[in-house]
C-alpha angles and dihedrals in degrees: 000000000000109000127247124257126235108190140009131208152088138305116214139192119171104306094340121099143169133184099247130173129206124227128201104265095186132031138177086195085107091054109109106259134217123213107201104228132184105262097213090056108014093226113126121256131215149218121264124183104225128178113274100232095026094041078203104142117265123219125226098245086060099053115099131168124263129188109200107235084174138009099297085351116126145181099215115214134192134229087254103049100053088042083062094063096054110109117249112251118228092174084245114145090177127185120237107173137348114229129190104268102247098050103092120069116255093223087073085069118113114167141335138243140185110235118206141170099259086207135044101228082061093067105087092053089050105049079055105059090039087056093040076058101051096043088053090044081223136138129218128230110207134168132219141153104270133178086336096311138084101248126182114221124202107218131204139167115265124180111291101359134355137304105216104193115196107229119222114240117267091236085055094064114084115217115260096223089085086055093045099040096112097042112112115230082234114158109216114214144154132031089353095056086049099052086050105051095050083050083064097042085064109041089047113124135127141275117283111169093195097065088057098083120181103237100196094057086049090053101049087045088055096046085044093065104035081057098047082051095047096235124142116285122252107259114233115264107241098228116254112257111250118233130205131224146167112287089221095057101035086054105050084045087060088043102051098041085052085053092057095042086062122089107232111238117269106286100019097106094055096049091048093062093042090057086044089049092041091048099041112078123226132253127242115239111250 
């Protein structure tokens, strides 16, 4: 099955450009779903706007938008007059700068897309602009319309095309001072940073999505299905009680069952009793 489309458009580069589309590159729609039903009758229920000190039932053609200036205070806007702020769309998504690819944080990223040439005699020009890319080891910040706002992407080469993630607005990430208030400017050395850092030696690998398995999906497809075949439900697991210890000790125990768990180097095991028989003294006969 071909996939959808979000968006359609052009990408453009200077004077280059090429018709592109942009895909979902991430979805929730696989996740398992709850309709909320009336118990008594088991038919589903659903959501009605009513007026907040009437609690009569309010029709769409009634409902209009408020912004509270004060409390129960509102500046009251119609359909047409919010529609006359949206930005007009040109189906530009038009570069403005290429950057390195590891200058922007990471915490402006908002979600990603898959962007493709939406028609085949695009292609050459695309594939172009996706190797120029590669070779440069940029990105590319470009702006478009869409979903009713200006948004910047941040695009990047990606196998075969092209990944176009949408960046939060700057006025949208909150400053990280608050969260780190509490945390001491306290420098670790010695033996601890040591210990720490062989902990991570160890444990070093590299990324492999499909190790990481959502439990609780797991969980509700399992209880689905216990309760479609009429067997006996999973009973909730009381958490483990979490104990605390000292940080120099729980680290030189993870260290040290990393350390067994280590096979020593070819070699290693014979030198090692040579250097036990040569150091124990032996015993006189009688």
């Amino acid at each position: 099955m071909t996939a959808r489309a979000n968006w359609k458009g052009f990408l453009k580069i200077g004077e280059l450009s090429c018709p592109v589309a942009l895909f979902t590159a991430a979805s929730q729609s696989e996740r398992i779903a709850f309709h909320t039903l009336n118990r008594k009758t088991g038919n589903r229920v659903h959501r009605q706007f009513v007026d907040g000190e009437t609690g009569k039932p309010v029709e769409r053609e009634d409902q209009v938008k408020g912004y509270e200036v004060s409390q129960g205070e509102y500046v009251v806007f119609e359909p047409d007059e919010i529609a006359a702020v949206v930005p007009e769309s040109d189906k530009t998504l038009k570069v403005e700068r290429f950057i390195a690819c590891g200058d922007i944080d990471d915490v402006y990223f908002d979600r990603p897309y898959y962007l493709a040439p939406s028609d085949p005699v695009a292609v050459q020009a695309f594939n172009l602009i996706r190797d120029g890319m590669k070779q440069k080891k940029v990105a590319a910040l470009a702006r478009t319309v869409l979903f009713r706002r200006v948004r910047t992407l941040l695009i990047r080469a990606h196998d075969k095309g092209l990944i176009a993630t949408t960046l939060n607005f700057d006025y949208e990430v909150r400053s990280s001072d608050e969260a780190f208030e509490d945390v001491p400017k306290r420098k670790i050395q010695g033996e601890m940073l040591d210990l720490a850092k062989h902990i991570i030696e160890t444990k070093q690998g590299e990324f492999d999505p499909s190790k990481f398995d959502d439990r609780y999906e797991s969980a509700l497809a399992e209880l689905v299905k216990a309760k479609l075949a009429g067997k006996p439900l999973p009973k909730p697991k009381a958490p483990k009680p979490t104990k605390v210890v000292d940080l120099m000790e729980a680290l030189r125990q993870s260290a040290g069952a990393r350390a067994e768990k280590t096979p020593p180097a070819k070699g290693t095991a014979k030198k090692a009793a040579s250097k036990k028989a040569a150091a124990t003294p032996h015993r006189k006969a009688g």
